[in-house]
KOLLONU-64687 format. One record per atom (N, C-alpha, C): y, x, z. Coordinates in Angstrom, 3 decimals, decimal comma, padded with zeros to 6 digits. Layout:
residues N
py:Y | px:X | pz:Z;
...
***
This chain:
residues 83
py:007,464 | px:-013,440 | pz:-000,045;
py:008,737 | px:-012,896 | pz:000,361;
py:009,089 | px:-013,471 | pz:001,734;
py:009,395 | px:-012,669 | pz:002,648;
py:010,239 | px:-013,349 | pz:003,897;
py:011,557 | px:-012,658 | pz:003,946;
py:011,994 | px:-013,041 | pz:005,186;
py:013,249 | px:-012,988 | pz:005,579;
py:013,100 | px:-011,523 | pz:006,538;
py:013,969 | px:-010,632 | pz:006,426;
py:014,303 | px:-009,303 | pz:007,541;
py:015,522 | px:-009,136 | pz:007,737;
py:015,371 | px:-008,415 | pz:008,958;
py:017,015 | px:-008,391 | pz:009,636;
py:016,975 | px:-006,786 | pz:009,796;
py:018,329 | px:-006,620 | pz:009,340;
py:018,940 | px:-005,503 | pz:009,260;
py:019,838 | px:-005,035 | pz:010,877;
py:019,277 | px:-004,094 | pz:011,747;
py:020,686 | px:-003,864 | pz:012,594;
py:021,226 | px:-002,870 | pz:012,210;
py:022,852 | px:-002,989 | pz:012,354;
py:023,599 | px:-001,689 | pz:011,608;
py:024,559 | px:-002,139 | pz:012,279;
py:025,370 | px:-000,731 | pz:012,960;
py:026,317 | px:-001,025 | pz:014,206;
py:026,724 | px:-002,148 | pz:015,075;
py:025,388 | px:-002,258 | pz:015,489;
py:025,632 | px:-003,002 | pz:016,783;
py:025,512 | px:-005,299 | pz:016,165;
py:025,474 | px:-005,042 | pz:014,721;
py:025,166 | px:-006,260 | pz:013,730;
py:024,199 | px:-006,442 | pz:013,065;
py:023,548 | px:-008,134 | pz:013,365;
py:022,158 | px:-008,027 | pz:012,620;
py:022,962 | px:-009,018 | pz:010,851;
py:022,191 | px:-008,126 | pz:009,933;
py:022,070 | px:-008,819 | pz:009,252;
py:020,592 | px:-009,180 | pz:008,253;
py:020,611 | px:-010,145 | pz:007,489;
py:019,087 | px:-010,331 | pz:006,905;
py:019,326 | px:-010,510 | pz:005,519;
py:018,210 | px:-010,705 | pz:005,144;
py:018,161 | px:-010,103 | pz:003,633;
py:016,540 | px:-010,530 | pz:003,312;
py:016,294 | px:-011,471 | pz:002,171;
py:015,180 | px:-012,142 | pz:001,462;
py:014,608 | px:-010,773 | pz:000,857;
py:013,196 | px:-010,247 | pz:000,971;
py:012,777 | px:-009,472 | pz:000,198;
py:011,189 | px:-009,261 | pz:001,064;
py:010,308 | px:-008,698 | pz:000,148;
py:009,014 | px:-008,058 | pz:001,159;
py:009,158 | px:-006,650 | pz:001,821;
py:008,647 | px:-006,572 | pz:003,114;
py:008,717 | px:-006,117 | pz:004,152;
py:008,994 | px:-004,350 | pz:003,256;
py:007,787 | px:-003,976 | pz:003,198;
py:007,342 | px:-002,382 | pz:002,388;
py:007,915 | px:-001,982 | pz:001,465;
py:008,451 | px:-003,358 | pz:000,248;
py:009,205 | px:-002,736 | pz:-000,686;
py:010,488 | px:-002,686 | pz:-000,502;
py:011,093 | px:-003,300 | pz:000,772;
py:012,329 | px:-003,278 | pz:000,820;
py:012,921 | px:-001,936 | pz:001,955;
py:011,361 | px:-001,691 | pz:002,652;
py:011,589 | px:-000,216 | pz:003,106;
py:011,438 | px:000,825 | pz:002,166;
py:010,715 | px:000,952 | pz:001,640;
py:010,687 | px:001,742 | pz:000,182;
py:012,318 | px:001,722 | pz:-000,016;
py:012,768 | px:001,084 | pz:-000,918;
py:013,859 | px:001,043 | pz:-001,653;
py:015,044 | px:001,095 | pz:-000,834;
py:014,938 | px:001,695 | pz:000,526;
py:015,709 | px:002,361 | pz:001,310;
py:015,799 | px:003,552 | pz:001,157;
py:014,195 | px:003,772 | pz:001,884;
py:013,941 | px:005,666 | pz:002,137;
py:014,199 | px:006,112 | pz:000,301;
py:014,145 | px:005,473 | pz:-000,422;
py:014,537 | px:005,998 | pz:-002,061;
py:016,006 | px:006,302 | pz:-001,537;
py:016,478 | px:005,044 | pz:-001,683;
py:018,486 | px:005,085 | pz:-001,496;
py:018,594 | px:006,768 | pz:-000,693;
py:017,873 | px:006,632 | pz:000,212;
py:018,767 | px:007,916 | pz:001,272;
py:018,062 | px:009,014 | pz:001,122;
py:016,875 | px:009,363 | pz:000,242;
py:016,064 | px:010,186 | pz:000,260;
py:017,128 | px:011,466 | pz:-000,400;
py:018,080 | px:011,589 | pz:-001,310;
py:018,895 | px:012,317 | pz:-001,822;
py:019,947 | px:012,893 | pz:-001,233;
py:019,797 | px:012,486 | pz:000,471;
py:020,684 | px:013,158 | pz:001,274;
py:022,079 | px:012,485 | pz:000,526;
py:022,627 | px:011,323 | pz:-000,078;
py:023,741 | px:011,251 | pz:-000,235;
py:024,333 | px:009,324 | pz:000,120;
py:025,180 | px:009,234 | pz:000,008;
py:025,630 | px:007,461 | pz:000,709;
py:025,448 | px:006,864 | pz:-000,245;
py:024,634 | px:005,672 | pz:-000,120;
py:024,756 | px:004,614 | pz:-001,066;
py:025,372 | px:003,156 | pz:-000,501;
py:025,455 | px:002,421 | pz:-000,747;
py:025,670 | px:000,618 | pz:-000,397;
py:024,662 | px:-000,354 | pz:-000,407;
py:023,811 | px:-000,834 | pz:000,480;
py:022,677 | px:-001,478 | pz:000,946;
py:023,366 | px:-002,983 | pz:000,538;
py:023,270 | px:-004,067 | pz:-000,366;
py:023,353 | px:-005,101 | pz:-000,687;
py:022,252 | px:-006,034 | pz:000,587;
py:023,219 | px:-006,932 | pz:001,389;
py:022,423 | px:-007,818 | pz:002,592;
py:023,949 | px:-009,027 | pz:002,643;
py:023,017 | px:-009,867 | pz:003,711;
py:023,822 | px:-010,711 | pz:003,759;
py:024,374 | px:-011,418 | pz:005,605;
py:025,366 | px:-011,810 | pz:005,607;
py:025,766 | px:-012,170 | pz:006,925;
py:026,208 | px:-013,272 | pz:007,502;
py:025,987 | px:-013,679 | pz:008,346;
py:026,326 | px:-014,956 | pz:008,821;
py:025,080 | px:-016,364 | pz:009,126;
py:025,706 | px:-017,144 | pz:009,190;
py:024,444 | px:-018,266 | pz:009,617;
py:024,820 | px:-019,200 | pz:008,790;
py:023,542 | px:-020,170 | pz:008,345;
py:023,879 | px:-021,459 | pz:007,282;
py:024,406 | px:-020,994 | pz:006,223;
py:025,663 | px:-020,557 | pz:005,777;
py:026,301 | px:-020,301 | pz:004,891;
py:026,352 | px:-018,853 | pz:004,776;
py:025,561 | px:-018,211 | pz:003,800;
py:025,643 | px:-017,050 | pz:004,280;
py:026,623 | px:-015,854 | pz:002,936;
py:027,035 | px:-015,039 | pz:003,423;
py:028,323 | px:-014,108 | pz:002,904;
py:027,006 | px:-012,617 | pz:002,264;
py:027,643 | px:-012,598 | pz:001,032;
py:027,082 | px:-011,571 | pz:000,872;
py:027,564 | px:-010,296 | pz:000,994;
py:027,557 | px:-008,828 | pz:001,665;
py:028,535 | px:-008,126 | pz:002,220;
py:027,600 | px:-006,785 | pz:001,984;
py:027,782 | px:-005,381 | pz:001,864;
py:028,059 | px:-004,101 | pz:001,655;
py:028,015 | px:-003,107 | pz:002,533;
py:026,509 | px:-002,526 | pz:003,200;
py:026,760 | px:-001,428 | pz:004,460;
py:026,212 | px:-000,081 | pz:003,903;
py:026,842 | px:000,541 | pz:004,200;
py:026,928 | px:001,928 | pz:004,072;
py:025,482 | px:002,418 | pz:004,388;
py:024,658 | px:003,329 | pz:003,817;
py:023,818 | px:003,726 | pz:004,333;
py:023,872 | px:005,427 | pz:003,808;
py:022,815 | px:006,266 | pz:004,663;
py:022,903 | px:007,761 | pz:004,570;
py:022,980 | px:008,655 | pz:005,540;
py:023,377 | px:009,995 | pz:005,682;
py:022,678 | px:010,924 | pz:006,135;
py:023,518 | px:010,427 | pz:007,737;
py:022,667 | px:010,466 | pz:008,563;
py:023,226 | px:010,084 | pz:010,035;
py:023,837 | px:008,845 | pz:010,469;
py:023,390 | px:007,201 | pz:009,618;
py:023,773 | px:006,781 | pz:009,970;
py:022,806 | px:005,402 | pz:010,091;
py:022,849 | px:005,270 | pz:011,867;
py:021,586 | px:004,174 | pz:011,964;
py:021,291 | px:003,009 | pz:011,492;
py:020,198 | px:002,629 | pz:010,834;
py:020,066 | px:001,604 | pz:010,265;
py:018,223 | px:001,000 | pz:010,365;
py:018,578 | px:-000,053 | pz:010,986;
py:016,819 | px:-000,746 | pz:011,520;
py:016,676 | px:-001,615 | pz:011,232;
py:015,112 | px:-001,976 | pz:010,251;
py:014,691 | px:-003,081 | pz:009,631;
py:013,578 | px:-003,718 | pz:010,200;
py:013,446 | px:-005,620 | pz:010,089;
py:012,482 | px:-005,204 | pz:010,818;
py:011,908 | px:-006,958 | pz:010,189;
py:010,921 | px:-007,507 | pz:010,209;
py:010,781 | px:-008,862 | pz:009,790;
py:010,429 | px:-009,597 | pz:010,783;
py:010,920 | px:-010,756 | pz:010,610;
py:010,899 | px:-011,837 | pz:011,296;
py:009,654 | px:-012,795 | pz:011,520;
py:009,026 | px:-012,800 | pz:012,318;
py:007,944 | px:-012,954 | pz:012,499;
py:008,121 | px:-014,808 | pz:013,158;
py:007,810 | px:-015,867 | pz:012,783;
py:007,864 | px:-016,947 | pz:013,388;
py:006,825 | px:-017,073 | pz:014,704;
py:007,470 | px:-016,657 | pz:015,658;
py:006,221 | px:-017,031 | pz:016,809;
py:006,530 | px:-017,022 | pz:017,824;
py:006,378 | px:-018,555 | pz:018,261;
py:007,366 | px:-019,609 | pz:019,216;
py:007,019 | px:-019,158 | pz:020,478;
py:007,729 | px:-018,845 | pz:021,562;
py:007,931 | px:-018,643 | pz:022,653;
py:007,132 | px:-019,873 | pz:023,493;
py:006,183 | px:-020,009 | pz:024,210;
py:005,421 | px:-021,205 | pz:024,958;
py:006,575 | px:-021,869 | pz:025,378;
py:007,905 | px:-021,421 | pz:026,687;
py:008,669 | px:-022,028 | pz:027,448;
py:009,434 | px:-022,633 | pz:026,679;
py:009,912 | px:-021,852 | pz:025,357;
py:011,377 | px:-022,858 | pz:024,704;
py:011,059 | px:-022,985 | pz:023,279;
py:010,194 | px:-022,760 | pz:022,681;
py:010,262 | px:-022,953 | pz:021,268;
py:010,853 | px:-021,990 | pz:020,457;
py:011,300 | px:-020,975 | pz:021,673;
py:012,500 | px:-020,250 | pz:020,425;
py:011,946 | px:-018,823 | pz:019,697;
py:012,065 | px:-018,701 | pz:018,618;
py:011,663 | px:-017,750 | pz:017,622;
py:011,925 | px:-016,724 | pz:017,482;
py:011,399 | px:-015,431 | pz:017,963;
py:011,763 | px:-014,599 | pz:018,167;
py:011,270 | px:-013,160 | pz:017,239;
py:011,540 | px:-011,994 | pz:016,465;
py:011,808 | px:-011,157 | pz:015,625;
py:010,749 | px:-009,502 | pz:016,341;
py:009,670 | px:-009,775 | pz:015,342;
py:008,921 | px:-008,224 | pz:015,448;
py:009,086 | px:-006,882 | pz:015,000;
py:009,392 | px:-005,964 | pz:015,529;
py:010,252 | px:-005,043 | pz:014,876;
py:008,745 | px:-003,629 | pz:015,295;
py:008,341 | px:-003,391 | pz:013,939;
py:007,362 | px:-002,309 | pz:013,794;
py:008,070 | px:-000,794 | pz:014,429;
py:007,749 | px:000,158 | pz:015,141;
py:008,194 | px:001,134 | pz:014,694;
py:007,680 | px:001,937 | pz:013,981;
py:008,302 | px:003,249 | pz:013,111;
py:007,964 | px:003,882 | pz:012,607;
py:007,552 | px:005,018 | pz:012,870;
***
């Protein structure tokens, strides 16, 4: 299991699950052309569990977090596949 980040208006949030099944169990949610509520979570350290809308026309990008340190700063930065 890793960690993926969700962007949804203009906010990342992440969410513990594997990469494929947690795209799966999207394209399911919206495959019926109707709105459901995507269970994720927000914030840093302490994190809030919170409720985004998902469905017909409304953007939503997943993507996993890939640990792989930048040479200059160490800092960790996020691979986002497209589809």
């Amino acid at each position: 299991m890793s960690r993926l980040e969700i962007l949804y208006d203009g906010e990342v949030y992440t969410v513990p699950a594997e990469e494929d099944a947690y795209r799966a169990r999207v394209l399911e949610l919206i495959s019926d052309g109707r709105f459901h509520w995507l269970e994720v979570n927000r914030g840093e350290g302490r994190l809030e569990p919170i409720g985004l809308l998902i469905g017909p026309g409304i953007p939503i990008a997943i993507g996993a977090l890939e640990p792989s340190a930048r040479a200059d700063d160490d800092v960790y930065t996020a691979h986002v596949e497209e589809a």
